[in-house]
C-alpha positions in Angstrom: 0.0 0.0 0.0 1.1 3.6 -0.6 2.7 5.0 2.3 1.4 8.3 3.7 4.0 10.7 2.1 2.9 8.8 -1.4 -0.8 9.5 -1.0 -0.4 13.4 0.1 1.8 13.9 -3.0 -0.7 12.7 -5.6 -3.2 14.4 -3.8 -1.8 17.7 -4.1 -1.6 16.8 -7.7 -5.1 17.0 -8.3 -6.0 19.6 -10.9 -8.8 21.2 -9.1 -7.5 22.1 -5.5 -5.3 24.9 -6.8 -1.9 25.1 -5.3 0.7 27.7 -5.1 4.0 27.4 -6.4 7.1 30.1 -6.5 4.6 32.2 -5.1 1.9 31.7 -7.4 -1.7 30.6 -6.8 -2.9 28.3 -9.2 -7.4 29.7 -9.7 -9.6 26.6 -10.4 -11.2 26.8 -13.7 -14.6 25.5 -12.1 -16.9 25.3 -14.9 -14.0 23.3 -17.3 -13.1 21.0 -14.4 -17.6 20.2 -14.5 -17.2 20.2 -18.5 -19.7 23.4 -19.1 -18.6 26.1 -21.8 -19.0 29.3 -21.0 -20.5 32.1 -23.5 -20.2 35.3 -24.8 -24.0 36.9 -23.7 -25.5 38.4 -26.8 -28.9 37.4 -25.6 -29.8 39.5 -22.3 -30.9 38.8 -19.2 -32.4 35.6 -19.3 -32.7 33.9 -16.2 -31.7 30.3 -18.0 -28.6 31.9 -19.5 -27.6 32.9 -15.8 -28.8 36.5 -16.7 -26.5 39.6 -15.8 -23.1 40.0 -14.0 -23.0 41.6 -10.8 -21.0 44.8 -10.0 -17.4 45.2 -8.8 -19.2 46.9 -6.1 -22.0 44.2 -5.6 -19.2 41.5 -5.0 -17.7 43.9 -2.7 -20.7 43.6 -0.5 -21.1 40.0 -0.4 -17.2 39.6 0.1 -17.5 41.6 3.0 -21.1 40.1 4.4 -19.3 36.5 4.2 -17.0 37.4 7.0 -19.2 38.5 9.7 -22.2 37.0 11.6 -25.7 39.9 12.1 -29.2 39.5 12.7 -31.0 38.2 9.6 -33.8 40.1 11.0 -32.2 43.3 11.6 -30.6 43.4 8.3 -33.4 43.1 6.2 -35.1 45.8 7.9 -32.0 48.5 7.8 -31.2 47.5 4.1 -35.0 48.0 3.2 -35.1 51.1 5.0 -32.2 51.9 3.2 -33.6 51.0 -0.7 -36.7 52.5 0.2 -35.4 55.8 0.8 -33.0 55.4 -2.0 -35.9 54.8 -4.3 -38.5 57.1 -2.8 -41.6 54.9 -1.9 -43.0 53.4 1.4 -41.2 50.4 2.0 -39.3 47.9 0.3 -38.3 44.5 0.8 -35.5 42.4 -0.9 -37.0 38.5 -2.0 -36.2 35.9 -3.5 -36.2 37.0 -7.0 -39.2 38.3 -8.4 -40.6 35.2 -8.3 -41.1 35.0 -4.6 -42.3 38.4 -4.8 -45.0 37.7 -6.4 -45.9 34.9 -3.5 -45.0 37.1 -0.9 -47.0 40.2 -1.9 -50.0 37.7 -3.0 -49.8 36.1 0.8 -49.8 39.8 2.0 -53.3 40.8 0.5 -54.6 37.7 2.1 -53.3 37.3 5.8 -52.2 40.9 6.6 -50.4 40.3 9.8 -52.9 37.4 11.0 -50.9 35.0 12.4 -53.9 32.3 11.9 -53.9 33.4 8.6 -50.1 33.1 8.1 -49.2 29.9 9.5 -52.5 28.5 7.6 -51.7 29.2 4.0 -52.1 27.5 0.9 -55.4 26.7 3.2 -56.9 29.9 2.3 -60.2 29.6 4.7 -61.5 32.5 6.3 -59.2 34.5 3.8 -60.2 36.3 0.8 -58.5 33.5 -2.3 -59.4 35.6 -5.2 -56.7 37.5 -7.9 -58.5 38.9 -11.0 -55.9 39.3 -14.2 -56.9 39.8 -17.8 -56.7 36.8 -19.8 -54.0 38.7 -22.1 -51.9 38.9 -18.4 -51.6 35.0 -17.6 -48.4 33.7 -18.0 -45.9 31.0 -16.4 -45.1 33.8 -13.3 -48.4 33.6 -12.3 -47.8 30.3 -10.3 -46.1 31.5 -7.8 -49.6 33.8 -7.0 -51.5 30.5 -7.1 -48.6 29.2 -4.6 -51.1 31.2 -2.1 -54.1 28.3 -2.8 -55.8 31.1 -4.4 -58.1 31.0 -8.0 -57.2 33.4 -10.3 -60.1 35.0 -12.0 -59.6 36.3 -15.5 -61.6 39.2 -17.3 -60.8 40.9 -20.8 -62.6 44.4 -20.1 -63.3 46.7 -17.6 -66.5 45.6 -17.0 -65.7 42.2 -16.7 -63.3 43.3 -14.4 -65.8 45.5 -12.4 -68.7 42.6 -12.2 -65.7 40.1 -10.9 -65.1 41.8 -7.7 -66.3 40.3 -4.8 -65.6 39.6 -1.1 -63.8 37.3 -1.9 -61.4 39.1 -3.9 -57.5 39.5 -2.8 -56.0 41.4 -5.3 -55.8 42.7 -8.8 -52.4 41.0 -10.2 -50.8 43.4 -13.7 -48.0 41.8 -15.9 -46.6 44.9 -17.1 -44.8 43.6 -20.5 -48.2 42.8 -21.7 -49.4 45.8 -21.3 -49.9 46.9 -24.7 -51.9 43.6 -25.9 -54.3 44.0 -22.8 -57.7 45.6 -23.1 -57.0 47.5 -19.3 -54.0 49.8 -19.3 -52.0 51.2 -16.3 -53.8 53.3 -15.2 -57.4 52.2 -15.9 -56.4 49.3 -13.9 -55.1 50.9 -11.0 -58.3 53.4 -11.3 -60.5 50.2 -11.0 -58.7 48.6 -7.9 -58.6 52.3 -5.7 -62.4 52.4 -6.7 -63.2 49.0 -5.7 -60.5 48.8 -2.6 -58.8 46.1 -4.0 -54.9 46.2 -3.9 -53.2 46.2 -7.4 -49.8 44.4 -8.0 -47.2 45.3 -11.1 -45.0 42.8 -11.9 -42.6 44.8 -13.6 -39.8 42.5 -13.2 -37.4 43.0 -16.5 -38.5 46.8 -16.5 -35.3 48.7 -15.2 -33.8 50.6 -17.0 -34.9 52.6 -17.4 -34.1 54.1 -14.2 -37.8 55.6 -13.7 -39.7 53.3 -13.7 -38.6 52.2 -10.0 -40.9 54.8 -9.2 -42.8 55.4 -12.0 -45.8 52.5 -11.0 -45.9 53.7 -7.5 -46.6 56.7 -8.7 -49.4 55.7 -11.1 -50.5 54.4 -8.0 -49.9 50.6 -7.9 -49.8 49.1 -4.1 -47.3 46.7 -4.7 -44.5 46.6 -7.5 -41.7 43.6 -7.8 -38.6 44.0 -9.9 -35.9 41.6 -10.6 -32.4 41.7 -9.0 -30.7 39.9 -11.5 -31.4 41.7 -14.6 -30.8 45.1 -15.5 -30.1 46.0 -11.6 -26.9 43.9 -11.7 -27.6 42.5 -8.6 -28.0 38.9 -7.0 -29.5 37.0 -9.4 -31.6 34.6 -6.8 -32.5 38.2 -5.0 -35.4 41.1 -5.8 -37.4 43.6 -5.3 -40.8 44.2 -3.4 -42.0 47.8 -3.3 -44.6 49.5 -2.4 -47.3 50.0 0.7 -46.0 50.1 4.4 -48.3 47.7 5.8 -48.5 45.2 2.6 -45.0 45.3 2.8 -44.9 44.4 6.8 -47.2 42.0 6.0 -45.2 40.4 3.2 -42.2 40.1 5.8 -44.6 38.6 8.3 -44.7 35.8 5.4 -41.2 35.3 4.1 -38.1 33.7 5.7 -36.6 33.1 8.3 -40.2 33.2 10.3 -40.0 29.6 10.5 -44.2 28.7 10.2 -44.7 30.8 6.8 -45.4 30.2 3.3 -41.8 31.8 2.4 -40.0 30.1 5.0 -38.3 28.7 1.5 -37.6 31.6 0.0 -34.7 32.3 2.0 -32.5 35.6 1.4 -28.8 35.1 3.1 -26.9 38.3 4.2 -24.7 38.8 1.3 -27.6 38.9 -1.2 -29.5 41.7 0.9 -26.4 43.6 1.0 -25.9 43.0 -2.3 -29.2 43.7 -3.4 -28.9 47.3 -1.5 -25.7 48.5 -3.2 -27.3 46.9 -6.6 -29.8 49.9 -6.1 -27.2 52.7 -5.3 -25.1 51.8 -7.7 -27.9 52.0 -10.5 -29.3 54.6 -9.1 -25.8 56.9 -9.2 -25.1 56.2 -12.5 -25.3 57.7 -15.9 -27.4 55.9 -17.6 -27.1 58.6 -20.4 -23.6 57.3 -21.0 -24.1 53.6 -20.4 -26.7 54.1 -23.7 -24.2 56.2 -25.7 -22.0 53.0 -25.4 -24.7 50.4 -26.4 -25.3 52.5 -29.4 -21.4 52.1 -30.2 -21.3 48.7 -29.7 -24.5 48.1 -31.7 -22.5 50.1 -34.6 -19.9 47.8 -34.1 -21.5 45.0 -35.0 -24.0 46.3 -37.9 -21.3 47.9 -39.7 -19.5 44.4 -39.9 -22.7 42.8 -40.8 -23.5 45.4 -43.4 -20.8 45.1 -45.7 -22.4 41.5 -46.6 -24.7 41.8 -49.9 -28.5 40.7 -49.0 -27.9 41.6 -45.1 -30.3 44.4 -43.8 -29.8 45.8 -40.0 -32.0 47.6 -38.0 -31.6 49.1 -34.2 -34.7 48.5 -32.3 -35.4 48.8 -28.4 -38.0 46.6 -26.5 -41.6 48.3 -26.2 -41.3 48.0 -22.3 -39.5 45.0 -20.6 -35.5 45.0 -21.5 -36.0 48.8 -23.0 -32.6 49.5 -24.2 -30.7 49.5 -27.8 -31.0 46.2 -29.4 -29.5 45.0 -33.1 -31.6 42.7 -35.8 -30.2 41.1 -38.4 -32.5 40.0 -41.5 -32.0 38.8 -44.6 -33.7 36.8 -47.8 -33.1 33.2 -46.4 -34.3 31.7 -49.7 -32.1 33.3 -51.6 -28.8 33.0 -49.0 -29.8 29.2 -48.1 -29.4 30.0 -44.7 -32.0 29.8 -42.2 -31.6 32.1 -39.1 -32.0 29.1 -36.8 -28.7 28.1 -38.6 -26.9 31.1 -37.9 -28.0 30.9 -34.0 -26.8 27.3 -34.2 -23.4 28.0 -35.6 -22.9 31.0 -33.4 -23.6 28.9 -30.4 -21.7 25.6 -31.2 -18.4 28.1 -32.1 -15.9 29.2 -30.4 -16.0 31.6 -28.2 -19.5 30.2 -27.5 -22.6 33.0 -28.5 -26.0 33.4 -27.2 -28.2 35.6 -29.2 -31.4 36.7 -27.9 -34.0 34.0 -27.8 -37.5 34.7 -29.7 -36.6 36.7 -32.8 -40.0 36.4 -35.0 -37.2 37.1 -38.6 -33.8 37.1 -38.5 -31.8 37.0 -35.6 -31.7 39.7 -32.4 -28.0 40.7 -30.4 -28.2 42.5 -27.3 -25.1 44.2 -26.5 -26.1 45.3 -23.2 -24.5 42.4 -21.2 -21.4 42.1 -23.7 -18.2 42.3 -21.7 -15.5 44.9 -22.7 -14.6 44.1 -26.1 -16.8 41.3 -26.8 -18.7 43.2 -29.3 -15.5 43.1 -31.9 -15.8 39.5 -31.2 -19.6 38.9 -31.6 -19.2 41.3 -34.9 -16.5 39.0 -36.3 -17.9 35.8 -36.1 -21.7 37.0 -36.8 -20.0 38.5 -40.1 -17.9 34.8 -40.5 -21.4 32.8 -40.0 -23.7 34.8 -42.8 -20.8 34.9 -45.3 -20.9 31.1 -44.9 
């Protein structure tokens, strides 16, 4: 059998400990040692495609929560003292993602600060277990509103909407990238639920930037507004946003983690994505976002100017109606007359190397988002894009 001094030696050998050597620290290359290729992130801020990257200044807060012990319970209320005030609305509360927002600000409208109610839920009795949404709203999100046990009640018009209220009725649930295809706007909506007394929840999720619209929902009057950590704030990617009415908000921490007996007892938020989640908000806040478009615009020019220069290719800038609004380039051309599909293209531009992810969905052509391109990477994206459609 190997003797002691034998089985320490090969095991500093191993490849992914990392080891120092003539001074030298040796960084494990974690995703290559599990056999998963990175990308270059032409796509956006998809949660499957591990959305955005956090700040210098983001890691700098969770670096420095990992090496000291609070109170869970204190720190969520001074850091959503603090992004309140930052923001300029009631209170504030940092989740789960939106996701859990969306559960959290649902069990609010229901149990208040009830603790039968609380400790009860999905078992909704006594409660009121009823969200109205238009049937244009309804998407895969809303699950984690039914994660309450309530039945969501969908109308088309204002009417419908009006004749659906009931005693029974919770809250008035809005998905704000579907705004434009419903037949209840902003708001009308919000008009409806103050007339009625029902509370009115924007999910709003992939809606900053632009930087106004963290208060621009509130204002219109919404009681409860959830945006995504992960996405255009930069934050934690597992954290977000709940905004909006004092006690809804109390109430929505009555629900979540760590109270042990509640419905988000699972939806835990550690102390380095709270933190993280708070400087995610200054940062975005302080910025200039003026600039930060100027340079989408270049690297967009980047990239279309490459593309252009090909016979049969057409470009176009475009930016997103609502959700994801910033500077966004489409490609198109005949694909008859080239022989190449644009599901070919995406194919090729994912299976090369360096590894690219365009954005998902594109109804002709393909889409690039340059908003979560790393320094430089648009030269890259431009070159092999350019490579790909000359064939």
């Amino acid at each position: 059998m190997p003797d002691r001094r034998t089985f320490l030696r090969g095991f500093s050998a191993l490849p992914f400990l990392g080891k120092a050597r003539a001074g030298v620290t040796v960084k494990r290359d974690y995703f290559q040692e599990l056999g998963i290729r990175t990308f270059i992130n032409a796509a956006g801020t998809y949660t499957t495609l591990t959305a955005s990257l956090m700040r210098p200044e983001v890691m700098d807060a969770i670096n420095y929560a990992s090496n000291h012990f609070v109170s869970l319970i204190d720190l969520h209320e001074a850091a959503s003292k603090r992004i309140a005030s930052a923001i300029g609305c009631e209170a504030a509360l940092v989740t789960a993602g939106a996701a859990s927002a969306l559960t959290l600000g649902t069990a609010a409208c229901m149990t208040g600060t009830n603790p039968e109610f609380i400790h009860n839920l999905p078992d909704t009795t006594g409660m009121k277990n009823e969200v109205i949404m238009q049937k244009s709203h309804r998407y895969g999100y809303d699950h984690a509103v039914r994660n309450c046990g309530v039945r969501i009640v969908e109308v088309e018009t204002a009417d419908q909407l009006e004749s659906a209220v009931n005693d029974r009725t919770a809250m008035m649930l809005f998905f704000n990238a579907n705004d434009p295809i419903g037949k209840i706007h902003l708001e009308e909506f919000v008009r409806l639920g103050k007339k009625h007394g029902v509370p009115t929840f924007n999910d709003a999720a992939a809606d900053v930037p632009p930087v106004e619209h963290f208060s621009r929902y509130l204002n219109i009057g919404f009681d409860l507004v959830t945006f995504s950590g992960g996405k255009g704030l930069r934050g934690p990617q597992s954290a977000g946003l709940l905004l909006g009415r004092k006690d809804l908000i109390a109430a929505a921490r009555r629900n979540n983690s760590p109270n042990s007996d509640a419905i988000g007892r699972g939806m835990k938020v550690n102390k380095e994505e709270i933190l993280g989640m708070m400087v995610a908000v200054e940062v975005f806040l302080k910025m200039d976002h003026a600039a930060e478009w100027k340079e989408f615009e270049r690297r967009i020019k980047v990239i279309r100017d490459e593309a252009a220069g090909i016979p049969g290719i057409m470009t176009e800038t475009f930016v997103p109606e609502i959700a994801n609004a910033v500077p966004h380039l489409r490609i198109t051309w005949d694909e008859a007359a080239r022989h190449q599909s644009a599901a070919e293209v995406v194919r090729k531009l994912q299976e090369g190397e360096p590894s690219i992810e365009l954005r998902p969905g594109a109804q002709k052509g393909i889409e690039v988002a340059v908003w979560m391109l790393q320094p430089g990477e648009e030269q890259i994206v431009a070159r092999q894009i350019r490579k790909v459609l000359k064939g």
